[in-house]
N, CA, C and O atoms as CSV, one atom per row, in Angstrom:
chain,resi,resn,atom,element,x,y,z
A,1,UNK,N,N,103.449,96.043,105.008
A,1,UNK,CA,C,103.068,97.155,104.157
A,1,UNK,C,C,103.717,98.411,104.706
A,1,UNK,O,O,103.085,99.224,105.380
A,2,UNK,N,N,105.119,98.558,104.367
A,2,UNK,CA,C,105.637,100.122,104.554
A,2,UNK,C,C,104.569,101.511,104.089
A,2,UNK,O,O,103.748,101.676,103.187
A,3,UNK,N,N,105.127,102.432,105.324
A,3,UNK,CA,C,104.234,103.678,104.852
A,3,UNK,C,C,105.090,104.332,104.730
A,3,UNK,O,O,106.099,103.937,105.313
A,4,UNK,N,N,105.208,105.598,103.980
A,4,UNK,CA,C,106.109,106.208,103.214
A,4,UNK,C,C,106.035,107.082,104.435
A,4,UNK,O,O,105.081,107.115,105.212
A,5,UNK,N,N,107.289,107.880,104.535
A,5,UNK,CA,C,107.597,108.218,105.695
A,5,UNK,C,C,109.067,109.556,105.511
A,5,UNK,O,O,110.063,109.295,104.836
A,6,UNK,N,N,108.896,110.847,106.216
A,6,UNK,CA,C,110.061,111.462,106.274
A,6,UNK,C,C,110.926,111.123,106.390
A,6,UNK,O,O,110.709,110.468,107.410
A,7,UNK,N,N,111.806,110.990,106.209
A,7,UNK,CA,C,113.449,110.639,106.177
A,7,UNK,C,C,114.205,111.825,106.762
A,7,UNK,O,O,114.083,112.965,106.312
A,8,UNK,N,N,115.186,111.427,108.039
A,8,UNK,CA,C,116.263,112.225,108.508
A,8,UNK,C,C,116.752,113.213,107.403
A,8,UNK,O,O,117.078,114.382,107.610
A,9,UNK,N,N,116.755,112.624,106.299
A,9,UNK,CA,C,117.540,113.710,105.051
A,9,UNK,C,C,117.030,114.112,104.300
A,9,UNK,O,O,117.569,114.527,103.274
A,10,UNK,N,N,115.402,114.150,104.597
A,10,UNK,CA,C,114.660,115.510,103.847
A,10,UNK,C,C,113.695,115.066,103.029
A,10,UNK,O,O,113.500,115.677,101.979
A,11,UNK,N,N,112.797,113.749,103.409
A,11,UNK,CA,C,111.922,113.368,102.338
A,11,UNK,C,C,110.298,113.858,102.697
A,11,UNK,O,O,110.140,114.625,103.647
A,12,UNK,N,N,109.031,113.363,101.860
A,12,UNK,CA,C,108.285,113.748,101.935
A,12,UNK,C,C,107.167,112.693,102.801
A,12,UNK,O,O,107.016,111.473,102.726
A,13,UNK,N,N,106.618,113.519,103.465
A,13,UNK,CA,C,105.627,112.403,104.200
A,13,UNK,C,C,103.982,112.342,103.170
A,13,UNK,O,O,103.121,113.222,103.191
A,14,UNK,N,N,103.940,111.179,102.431
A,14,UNK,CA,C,102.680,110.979,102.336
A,14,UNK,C,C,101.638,109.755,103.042
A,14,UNK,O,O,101.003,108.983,102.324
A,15,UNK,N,N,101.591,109.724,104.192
A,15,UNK,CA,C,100.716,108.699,105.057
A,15,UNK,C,C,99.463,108.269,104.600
A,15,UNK,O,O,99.065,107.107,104.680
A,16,UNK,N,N,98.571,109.623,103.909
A,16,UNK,CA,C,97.559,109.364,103.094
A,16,UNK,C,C,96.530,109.142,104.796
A,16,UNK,O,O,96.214,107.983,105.067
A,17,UNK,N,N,96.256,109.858,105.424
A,17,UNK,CA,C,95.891,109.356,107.011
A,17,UNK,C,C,94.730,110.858,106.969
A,17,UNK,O,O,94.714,111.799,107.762
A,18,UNK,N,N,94.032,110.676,106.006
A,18,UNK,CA,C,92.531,111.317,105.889
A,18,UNK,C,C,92.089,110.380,105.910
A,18,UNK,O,O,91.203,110.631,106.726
A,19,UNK,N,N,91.886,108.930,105.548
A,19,UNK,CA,C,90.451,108.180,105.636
A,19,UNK,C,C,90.757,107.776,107.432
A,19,UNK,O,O,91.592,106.987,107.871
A,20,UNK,N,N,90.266,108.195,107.815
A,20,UNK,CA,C,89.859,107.416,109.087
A,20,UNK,C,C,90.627,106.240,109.551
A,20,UNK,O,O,91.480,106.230,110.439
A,21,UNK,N,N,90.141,105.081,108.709
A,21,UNK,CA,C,90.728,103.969,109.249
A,21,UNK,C,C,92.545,103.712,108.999
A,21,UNK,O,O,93.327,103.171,109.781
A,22,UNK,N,N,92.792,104.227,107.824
A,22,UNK,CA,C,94.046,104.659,108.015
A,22,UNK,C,C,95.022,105.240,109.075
A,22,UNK,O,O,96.023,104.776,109.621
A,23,UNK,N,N,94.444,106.281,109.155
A,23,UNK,CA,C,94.621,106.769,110.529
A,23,UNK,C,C,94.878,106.022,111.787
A,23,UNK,O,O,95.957,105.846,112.353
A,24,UNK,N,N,93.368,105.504,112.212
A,24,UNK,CA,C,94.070,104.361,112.903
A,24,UNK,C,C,94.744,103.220,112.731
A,24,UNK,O,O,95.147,102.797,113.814
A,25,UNK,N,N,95.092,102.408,111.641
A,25,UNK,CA,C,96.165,101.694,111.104
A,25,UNK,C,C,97.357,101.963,111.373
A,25,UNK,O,O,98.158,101.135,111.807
A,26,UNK,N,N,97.642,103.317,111.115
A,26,UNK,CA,C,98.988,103.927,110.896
A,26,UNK,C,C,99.026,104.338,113.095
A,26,UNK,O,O,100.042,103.946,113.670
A,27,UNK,N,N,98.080,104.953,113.848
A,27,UNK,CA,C,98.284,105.280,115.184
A,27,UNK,C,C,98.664,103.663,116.080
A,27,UNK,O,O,99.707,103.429,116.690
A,28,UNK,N,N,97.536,102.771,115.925
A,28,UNK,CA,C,97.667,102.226,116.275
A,28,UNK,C,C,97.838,100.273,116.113
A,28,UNK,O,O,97.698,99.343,116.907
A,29,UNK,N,N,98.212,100.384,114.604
A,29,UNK,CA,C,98.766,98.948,114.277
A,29,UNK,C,C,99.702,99.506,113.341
A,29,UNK,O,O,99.522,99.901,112.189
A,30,UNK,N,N,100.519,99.472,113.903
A,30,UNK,CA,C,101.705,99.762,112.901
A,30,UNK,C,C,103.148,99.893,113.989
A,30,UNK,O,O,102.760,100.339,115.068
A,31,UNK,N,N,104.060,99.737,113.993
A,31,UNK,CA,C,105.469,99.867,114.836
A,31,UNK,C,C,106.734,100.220,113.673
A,31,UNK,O,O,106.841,99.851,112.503
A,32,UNK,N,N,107.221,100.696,114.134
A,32,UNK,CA,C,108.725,101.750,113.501
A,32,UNK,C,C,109.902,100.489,113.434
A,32,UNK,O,O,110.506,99.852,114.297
A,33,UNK,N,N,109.892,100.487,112.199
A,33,UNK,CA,C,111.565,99.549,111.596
A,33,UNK,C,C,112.387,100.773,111.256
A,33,UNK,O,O,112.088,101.544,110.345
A,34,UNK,N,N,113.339,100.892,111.969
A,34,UNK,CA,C,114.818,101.418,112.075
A,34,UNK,C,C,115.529,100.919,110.949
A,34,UNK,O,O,115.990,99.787,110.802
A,35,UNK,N,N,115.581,102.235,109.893
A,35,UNK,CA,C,116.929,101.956,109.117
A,35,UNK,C,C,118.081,102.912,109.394
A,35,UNK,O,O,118.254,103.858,110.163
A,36,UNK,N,N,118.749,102.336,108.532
A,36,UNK,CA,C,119.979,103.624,108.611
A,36,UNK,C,C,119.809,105.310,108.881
A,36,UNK,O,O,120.144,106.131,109.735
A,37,UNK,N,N,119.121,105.278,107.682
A,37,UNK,CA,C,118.808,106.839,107.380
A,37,UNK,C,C,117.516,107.517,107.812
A,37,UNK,O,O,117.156,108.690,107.910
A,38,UNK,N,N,116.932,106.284,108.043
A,38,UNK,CA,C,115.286,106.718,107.934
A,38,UNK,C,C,114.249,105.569,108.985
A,38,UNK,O,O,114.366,104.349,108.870
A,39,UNK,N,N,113.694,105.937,109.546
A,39,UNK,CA,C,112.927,105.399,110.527
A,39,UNK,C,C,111.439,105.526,110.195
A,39,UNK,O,O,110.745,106.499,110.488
A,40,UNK,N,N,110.873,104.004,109.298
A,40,UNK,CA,C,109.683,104.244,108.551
A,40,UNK,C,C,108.385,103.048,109.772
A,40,UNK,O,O,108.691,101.940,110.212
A,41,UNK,N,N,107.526,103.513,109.923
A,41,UNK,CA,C,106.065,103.236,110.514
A,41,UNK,C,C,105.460,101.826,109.424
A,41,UNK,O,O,105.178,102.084,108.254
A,42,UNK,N,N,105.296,100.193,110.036
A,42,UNK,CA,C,105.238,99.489,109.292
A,42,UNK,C,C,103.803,98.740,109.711
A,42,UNK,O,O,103.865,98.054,110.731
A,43,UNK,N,N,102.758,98.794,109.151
A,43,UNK,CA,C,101.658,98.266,109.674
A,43,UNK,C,C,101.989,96.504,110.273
A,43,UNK,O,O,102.908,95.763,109.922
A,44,UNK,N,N,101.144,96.297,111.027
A,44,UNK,CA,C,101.434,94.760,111.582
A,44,UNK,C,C,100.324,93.783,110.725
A,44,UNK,O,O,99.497,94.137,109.885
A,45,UNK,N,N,100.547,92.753,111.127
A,45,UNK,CA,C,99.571,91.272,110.514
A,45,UNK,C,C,98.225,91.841,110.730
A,45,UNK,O,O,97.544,91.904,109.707
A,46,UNK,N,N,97.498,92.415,112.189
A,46,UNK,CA,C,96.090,93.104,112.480
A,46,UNK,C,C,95.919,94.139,111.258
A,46,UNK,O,O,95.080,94.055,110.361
A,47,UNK,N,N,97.032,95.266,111.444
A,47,UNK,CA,C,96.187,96.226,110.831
A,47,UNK,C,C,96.068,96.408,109.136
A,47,UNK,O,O,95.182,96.925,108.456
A,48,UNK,N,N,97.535,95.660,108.706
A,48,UNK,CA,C,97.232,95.041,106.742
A,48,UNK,C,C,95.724,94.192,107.099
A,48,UNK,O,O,94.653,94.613,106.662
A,49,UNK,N,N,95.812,93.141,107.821
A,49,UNK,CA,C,94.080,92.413,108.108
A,49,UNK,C,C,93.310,93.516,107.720
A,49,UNK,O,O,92.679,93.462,106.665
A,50,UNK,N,N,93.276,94.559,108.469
A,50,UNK,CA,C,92.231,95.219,109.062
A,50,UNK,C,C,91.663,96.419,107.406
A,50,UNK,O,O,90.539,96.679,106.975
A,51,UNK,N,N,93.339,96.939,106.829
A,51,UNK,CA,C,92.829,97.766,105.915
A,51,UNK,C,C,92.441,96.747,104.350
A,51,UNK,O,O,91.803,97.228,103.414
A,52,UNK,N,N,92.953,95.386,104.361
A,52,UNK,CA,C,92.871,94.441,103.600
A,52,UNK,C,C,90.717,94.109,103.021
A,52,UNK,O,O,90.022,94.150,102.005
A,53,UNK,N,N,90.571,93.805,104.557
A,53,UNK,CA,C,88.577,93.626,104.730
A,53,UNK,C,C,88.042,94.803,104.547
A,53,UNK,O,O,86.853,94.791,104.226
A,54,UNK,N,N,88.721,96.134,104.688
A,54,UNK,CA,C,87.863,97.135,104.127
A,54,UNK,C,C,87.786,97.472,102.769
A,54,UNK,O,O,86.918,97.994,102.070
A,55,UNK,N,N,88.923,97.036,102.573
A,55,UNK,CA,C,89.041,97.069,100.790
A,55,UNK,C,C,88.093,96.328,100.175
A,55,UNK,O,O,87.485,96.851,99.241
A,56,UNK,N,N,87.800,95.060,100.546
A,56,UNK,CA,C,87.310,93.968,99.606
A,56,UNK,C,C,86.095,94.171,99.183
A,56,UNK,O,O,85.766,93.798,98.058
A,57,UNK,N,N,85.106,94.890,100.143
A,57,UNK,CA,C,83.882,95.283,99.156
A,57,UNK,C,C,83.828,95.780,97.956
A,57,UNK,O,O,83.257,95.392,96.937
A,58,UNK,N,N,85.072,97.494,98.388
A,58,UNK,CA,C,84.568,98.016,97.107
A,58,UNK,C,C,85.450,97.167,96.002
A,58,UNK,O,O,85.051,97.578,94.912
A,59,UNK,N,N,86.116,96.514,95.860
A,59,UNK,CA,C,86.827,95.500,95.224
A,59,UNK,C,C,86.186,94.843,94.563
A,59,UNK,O,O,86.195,94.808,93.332
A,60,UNK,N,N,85.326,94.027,95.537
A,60,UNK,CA,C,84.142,93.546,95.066
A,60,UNK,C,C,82.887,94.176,93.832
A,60,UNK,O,O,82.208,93.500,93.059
A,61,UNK,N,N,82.901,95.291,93.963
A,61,UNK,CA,C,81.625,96.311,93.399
A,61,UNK,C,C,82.602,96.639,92.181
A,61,UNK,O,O,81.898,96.919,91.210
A,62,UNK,N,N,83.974,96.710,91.862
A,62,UNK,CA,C,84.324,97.297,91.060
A,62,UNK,C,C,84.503,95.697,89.963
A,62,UNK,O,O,84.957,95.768,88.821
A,63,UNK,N,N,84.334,95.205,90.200
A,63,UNK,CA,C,84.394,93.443,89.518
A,63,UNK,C,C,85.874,93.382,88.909
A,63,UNK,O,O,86.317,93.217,87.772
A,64,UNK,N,N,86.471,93.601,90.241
A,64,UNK,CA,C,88.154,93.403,89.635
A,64,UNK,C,C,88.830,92.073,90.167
A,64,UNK,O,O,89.601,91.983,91.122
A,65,UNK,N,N,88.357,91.029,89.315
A,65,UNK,CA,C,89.018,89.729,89.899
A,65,UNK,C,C,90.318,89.292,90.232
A,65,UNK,O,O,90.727,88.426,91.006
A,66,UNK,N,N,90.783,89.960,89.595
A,66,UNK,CA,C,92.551,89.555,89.981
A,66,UNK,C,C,92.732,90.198,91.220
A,66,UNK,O,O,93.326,89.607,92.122
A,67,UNK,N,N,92.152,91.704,91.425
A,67,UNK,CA,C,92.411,92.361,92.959
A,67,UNK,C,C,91.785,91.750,94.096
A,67,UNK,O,O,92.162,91.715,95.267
A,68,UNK,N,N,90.511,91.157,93.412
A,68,UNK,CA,C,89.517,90.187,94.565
A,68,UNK,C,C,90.823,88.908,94.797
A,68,UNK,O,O,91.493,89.146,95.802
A,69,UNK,N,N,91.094,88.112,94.317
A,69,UNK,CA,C,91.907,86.874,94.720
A,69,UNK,C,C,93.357,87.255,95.453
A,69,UNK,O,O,93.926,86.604,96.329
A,70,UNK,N,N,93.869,88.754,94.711
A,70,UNK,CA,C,95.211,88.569,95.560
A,70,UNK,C,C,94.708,89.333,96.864
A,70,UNK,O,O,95.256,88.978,97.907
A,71,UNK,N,N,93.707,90.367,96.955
A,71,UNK,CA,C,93.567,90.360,98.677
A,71,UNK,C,C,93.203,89.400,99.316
A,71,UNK,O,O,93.571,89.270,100.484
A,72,UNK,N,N,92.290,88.383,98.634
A,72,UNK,CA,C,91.905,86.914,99.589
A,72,UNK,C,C,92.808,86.290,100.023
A,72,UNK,O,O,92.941,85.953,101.199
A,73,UNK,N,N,93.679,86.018,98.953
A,73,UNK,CA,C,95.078,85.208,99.179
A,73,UNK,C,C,95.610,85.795,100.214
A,73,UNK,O,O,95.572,85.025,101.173
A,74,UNK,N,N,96.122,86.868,100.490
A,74,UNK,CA,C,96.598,87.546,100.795
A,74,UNK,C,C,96.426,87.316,102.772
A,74,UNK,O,O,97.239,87.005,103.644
A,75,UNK,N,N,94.674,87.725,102.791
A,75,UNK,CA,C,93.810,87.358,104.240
A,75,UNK,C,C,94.230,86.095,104.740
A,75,UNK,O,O,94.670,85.908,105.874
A,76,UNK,N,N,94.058,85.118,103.735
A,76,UNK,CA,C,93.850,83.992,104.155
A,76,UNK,C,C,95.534,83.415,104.405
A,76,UNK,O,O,95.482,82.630,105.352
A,77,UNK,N,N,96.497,83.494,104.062
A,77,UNK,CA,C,97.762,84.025,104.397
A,77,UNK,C,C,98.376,84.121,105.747
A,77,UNK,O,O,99.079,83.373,106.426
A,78,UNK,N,N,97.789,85.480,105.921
A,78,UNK,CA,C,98.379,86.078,106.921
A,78,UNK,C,C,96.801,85.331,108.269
A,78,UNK,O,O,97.228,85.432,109.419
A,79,UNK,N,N,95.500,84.791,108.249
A,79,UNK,CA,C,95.153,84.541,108.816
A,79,UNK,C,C,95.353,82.733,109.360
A,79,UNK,O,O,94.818,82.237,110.352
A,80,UNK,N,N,96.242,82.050,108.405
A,80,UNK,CA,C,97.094,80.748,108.449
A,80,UNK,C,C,97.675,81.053,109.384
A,80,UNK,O,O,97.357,80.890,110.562
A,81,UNK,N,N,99.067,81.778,108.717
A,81,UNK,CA,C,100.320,81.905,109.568
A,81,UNK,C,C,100.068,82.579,110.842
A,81,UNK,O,O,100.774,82.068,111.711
A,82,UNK,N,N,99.223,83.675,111.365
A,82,UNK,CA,C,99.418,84.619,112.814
A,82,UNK,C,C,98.318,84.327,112.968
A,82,UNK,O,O,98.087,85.110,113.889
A,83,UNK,N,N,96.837,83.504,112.723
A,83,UNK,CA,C,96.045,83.118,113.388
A,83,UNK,C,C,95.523,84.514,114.677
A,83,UNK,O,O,95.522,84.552,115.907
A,84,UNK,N,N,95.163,85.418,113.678
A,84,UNK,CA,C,94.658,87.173,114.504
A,84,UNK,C,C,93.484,86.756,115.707
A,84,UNK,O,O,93.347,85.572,116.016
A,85,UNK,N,N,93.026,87.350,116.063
A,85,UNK,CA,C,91.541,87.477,116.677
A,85,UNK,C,C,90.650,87.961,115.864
A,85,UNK,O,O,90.363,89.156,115.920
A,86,UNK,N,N,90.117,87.200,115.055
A,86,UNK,CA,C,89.094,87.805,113.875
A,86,UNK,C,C,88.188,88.910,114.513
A,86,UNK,O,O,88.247,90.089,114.165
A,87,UNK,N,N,87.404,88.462,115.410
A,87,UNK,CA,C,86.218,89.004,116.144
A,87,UNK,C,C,86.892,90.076,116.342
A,87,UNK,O,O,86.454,91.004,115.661
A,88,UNK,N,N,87.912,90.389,117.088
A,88,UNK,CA,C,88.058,91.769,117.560
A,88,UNK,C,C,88.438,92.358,116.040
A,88,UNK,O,O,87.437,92.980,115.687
A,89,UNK,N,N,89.230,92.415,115.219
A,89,UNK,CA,C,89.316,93.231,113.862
A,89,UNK,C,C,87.616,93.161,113.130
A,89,UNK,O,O,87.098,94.185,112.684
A,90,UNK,N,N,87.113,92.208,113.112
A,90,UNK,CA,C,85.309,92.587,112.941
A,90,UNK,C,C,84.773,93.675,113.695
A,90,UNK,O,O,84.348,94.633,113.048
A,91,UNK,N,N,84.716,93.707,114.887
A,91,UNK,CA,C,84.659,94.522,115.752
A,91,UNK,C,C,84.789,96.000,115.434
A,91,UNK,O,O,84.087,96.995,115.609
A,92,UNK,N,N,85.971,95.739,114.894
A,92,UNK,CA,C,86.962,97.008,114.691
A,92,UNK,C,C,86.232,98.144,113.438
A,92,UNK,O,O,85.899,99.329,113.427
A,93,UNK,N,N,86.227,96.946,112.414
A,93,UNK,CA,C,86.005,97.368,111.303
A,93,UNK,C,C,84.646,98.246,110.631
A,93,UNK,O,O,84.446,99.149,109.819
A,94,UNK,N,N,83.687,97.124,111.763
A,94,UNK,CA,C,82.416,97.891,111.795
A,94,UNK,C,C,82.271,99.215,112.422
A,94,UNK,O,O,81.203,99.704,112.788
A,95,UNK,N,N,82.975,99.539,112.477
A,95,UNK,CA,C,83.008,101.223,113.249
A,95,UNK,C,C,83.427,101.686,112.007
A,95,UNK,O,O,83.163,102.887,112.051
A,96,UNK,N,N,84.135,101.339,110.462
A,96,UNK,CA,C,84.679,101.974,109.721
A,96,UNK,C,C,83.633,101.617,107.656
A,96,UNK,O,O,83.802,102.052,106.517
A,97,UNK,N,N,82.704,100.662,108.301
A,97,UNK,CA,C,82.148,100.279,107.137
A,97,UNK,C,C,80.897,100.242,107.462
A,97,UNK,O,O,80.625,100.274,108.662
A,98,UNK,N,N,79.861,100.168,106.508
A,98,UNK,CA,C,78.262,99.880,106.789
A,98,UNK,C,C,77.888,98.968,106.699
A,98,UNK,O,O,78.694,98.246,106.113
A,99,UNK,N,N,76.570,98.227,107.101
A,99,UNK,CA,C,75.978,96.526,107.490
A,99,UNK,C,C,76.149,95.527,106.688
A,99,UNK,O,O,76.419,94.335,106.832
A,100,UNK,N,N,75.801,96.706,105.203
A,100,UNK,CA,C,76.270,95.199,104.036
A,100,UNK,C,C,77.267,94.904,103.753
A,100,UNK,O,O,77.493,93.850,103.158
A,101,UNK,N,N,78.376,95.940,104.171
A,101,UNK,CA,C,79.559,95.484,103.881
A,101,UNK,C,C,80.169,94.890,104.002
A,101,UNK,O,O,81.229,94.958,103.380
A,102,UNK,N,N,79.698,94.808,106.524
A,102,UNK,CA,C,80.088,94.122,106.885
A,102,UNK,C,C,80.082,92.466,106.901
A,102,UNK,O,O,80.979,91.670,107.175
A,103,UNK,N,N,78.687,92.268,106.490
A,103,UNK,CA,C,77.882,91.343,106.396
A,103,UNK,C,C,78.396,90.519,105.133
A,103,UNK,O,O,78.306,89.293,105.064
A,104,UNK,N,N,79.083,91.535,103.891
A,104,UNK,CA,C,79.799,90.750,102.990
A,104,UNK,C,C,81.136,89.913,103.692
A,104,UNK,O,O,81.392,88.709,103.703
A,105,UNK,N,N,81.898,91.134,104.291
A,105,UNK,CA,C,82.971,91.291,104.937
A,105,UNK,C,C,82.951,89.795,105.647
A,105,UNK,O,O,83.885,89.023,105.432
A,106,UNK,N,N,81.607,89.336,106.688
A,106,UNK,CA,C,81.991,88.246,107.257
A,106,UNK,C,C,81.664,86.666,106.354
A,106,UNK,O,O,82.186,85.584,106.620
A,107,UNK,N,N,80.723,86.927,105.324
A,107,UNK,CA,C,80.629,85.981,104.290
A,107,UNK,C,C,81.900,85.537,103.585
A,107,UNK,O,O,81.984,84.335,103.335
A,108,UNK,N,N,82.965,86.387,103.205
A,108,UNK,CA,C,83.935,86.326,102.754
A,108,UNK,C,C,85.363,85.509,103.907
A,108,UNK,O,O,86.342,84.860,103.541
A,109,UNK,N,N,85.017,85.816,105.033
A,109,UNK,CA,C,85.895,85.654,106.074
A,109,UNK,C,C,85.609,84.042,106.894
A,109,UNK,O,O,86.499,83.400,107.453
A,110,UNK,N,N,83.846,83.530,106.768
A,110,UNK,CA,C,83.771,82.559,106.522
A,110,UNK,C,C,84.444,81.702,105.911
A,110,UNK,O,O,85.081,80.750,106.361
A,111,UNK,N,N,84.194,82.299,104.114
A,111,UNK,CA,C,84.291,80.881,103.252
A,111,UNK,C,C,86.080,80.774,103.455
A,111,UNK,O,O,86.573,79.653,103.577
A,112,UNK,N,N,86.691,81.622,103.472
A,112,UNK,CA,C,88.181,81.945,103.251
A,112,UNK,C,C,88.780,80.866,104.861
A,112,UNK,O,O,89.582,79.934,104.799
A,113,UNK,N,N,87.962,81.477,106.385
A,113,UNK,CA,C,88.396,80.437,107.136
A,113,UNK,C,C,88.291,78.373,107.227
A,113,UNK,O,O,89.029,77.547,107.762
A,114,UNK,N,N,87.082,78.249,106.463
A,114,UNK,CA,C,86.360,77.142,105.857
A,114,UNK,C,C,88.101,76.257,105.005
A,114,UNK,O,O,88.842,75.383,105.454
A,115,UNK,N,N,88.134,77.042,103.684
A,115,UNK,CA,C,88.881,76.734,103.209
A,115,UNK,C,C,90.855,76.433,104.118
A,115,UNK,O,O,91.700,75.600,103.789
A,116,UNK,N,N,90.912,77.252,104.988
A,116,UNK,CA,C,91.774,77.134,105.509
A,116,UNK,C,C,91.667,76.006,106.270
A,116,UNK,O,O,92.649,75.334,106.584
A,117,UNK,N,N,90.170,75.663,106.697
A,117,UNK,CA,C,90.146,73.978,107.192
A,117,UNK,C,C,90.788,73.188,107.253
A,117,UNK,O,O,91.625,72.659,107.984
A,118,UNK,N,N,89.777,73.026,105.324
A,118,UNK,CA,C,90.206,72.224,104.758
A,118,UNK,C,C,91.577,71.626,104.433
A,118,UNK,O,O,92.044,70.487,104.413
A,119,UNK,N,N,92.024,72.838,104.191
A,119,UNK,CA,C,93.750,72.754,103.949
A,119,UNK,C,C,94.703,72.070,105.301
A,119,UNK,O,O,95.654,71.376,104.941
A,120,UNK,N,N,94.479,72.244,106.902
A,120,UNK,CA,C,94.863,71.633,107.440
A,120,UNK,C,C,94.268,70.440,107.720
A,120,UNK,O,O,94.728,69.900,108.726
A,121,UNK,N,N,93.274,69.770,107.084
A,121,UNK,CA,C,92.547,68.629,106.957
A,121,UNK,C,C,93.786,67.595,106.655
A,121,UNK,O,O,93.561,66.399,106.469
């Protein structure tokens, strides 16, 4: 997930790094891909994880199913292939969401690891 980023030749920075957890997304999960012109800040497998589970509640509350399945897909994905430290991004997250959220947050992270089981079953 590129973050839009100044450019050597005069562009505009919108980071969007008022919500909090953004913030830390962007300080501290994220590393700099070198292009030509422009040297843009690229979140890693943790911190897309990380802003991915904060999304999904209100996702959830807004009853937008197509946005609910492609962030699941999405988790469950990137929690296949790089196999994160769940606990510590739980950890994390609860400093940035409230009990039910979290509490959805790990219901969801359950059934999604469950299914990934299955799949290497």
């Amino acid at each position: 997930m590129p973050w839009p980023s100044t450019s050597k030749t005069g562009g505009v920075d919108v980071l969007l790094t008022q919500n909090p957890l953004f913030k830390k997304a962007h300080s501290q999960y994220s590393q700099i891909q070198h292009f030509p012109d422009l040297d843009i800040p690229i979140v890693t497998v943790e911190g897309l994880l990380l802003l991915k589970l904060y999304a999904l509640p209100s996702i959830y509350r807004q009853g937008n199913f197509s946005r609910v399945e492609l962030y699941e897909n999405d988790i469950a994905t990137l929690l296949h292939y790089y196999q994160p430290d769940v606990e510590k991004l739980l950890a994390e997250l609860a400093g940035y969401v409230d009990g039910n959220d979290l509490t959805e947050v790990k219901s969801i992270l359950a059934d999604i690891e469950n299914r990934i089981k299955q799949f290497k079953k």
